[in-house]
C-alpha positions as CSV (number, residue, x, y, z in Angstrom):
1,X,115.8,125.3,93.9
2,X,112.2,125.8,95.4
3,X,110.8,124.0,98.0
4,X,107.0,123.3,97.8
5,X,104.5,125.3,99.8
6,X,101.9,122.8,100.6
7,X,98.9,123.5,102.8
8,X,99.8,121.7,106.0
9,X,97.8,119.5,107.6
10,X,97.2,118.0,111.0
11,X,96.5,114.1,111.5
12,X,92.8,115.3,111.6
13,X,93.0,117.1,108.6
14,X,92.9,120.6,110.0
15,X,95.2,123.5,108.2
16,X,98.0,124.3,110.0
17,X,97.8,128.5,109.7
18,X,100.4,129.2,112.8
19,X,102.6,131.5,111.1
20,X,105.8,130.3,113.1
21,X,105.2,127.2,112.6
22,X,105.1,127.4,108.8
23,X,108.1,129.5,109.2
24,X,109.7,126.5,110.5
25,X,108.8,123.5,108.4
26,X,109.4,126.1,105.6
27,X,113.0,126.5,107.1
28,X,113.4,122.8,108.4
29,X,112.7,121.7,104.6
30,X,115.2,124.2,103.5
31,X,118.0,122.9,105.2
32,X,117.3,119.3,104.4
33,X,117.4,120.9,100.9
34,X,120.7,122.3,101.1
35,X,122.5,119.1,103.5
36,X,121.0,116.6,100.5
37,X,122.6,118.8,97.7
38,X,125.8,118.7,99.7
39,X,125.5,115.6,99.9
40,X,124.4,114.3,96.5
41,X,127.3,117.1,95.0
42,X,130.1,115.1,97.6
43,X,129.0,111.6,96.1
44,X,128.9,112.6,92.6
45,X,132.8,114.2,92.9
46,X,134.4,110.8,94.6
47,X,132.6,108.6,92.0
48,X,129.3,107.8,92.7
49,X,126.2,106.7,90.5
50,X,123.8,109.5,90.9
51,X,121.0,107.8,90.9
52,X,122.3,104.9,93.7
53,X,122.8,107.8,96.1
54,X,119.2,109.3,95.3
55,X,117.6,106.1,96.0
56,X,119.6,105.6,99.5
57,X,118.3,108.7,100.3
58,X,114.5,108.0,99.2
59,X,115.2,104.7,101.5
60,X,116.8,107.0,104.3
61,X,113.4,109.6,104.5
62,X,111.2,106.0,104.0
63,X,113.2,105.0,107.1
64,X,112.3,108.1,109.6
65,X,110.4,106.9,112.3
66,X,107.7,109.3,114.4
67,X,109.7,109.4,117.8
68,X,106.7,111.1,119.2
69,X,104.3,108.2,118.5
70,X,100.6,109.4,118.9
71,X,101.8,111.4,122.0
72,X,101.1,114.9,120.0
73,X,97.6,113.8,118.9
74,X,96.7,112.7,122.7
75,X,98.3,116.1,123.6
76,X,96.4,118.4,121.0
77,X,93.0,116.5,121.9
78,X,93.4,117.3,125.6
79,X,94.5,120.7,125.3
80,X,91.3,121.2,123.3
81,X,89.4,119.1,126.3
């Protein structure tokens, strides 16, 4: 399965272009890939409606909160200060 490629973006709209960083949202997404097919596959053999576990898991991700807050916006603005 492929994983978009989107253009990232900062909160300011700026493309992301850092090479190691898109190697490692590109490798972050990637493994959430391959834990949710787990997953979803482990559900599916004890029993499970497929499409009950795909929306706990659309409710999981809606659930993620930014631990960081605003702190990396603060951060990039001062750097650039």
């Amino acid at each position: 399965m492929n994983i978009p490629q989107p253009k990232w973006r900062s909160p300011t709209g700026e493309i992301i272009a850092c090479v190691e960083k898109l190697k490692v949202l590109r490798e972050n997404l990637e493994e959430i890939q391959r834990l949710c097919q787990d997953a979803l596959d482990d559900a599916v053999l004890m029993g499970c409606d497929e499409r009950q576990f795909r929306s706990v898991l659309v409710d999981l991700i809606g659930r993620l909160k930014n631990t960081y807050g605003n702190q990396r916006e603060s951060s990039d603005k001062n750097e650039s200060a």
